[in-house]
N, C-alpha and C positions, 0 to 999 in steps of 0.2 A: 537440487533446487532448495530454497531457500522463499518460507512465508514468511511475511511478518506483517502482523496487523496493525495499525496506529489510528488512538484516538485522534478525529481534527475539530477544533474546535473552531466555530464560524461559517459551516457551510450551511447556507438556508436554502439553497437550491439546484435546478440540476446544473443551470449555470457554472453553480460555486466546484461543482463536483470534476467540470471537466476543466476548469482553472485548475484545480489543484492535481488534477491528472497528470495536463500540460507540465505546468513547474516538477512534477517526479521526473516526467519522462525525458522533458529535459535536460537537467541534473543527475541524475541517476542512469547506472546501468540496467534497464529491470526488461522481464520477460513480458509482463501486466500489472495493470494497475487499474484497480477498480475501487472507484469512493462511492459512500452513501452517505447522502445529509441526512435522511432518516434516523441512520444507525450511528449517524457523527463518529465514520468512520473509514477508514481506509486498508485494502487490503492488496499486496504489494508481492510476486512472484518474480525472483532475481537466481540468477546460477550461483552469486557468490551473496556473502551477510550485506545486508545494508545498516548501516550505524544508525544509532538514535542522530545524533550531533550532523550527519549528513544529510538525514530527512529531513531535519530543521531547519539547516542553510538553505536547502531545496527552498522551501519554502517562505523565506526570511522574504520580507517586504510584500507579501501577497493578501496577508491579512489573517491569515491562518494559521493555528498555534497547535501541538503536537502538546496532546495531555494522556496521553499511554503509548507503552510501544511493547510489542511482546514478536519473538520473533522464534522460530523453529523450524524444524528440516519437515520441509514437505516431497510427496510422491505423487505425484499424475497417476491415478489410478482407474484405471478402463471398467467398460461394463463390467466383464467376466476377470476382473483381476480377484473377485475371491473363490472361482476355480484354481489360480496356481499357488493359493496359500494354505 
């Protein structure tokens, strides 16, 4: 699995949050997708990478503009997953 968080710039509400859900989900092939206009931010769980340049078309014409993108290998980790480490 595959994180990757991205700034969005333009979300003022929660409204704005599940517009910009909708357009990932979409576009993309992703597991979840969870934004915060709070954190003017989105955070994005896919089996395989998702490209900067692909989030952005995702998004192209919505109003919402992509101002960071950081992305890395994430692990679903359970209650007791630091028992088997």
């Amino acid at each position: 699995m595959v994180k990757t968080t991205a700034g969005i710039y333009g979300m003022a509400c929660d409204m704005c949050e599940t517009h910009v859900n909708d357009a990932i989900r979409k576009a993309l092939d992703v597991k979840k997708v969870a934004s915060s206009h709070r954190k003017n931010q989105t955070v994005i769980l896919s089996e395989a990478p998702v490209s900067e340049e692909a989030l952005k078309k995702a998004l192209e014409g919505t109003g919402y503009e992509v101002t960071s993108f950081v992305s890395e290998p994430y692990e679903k980790r359970g209650l007791f997953s630091f028992i088997l480490h």
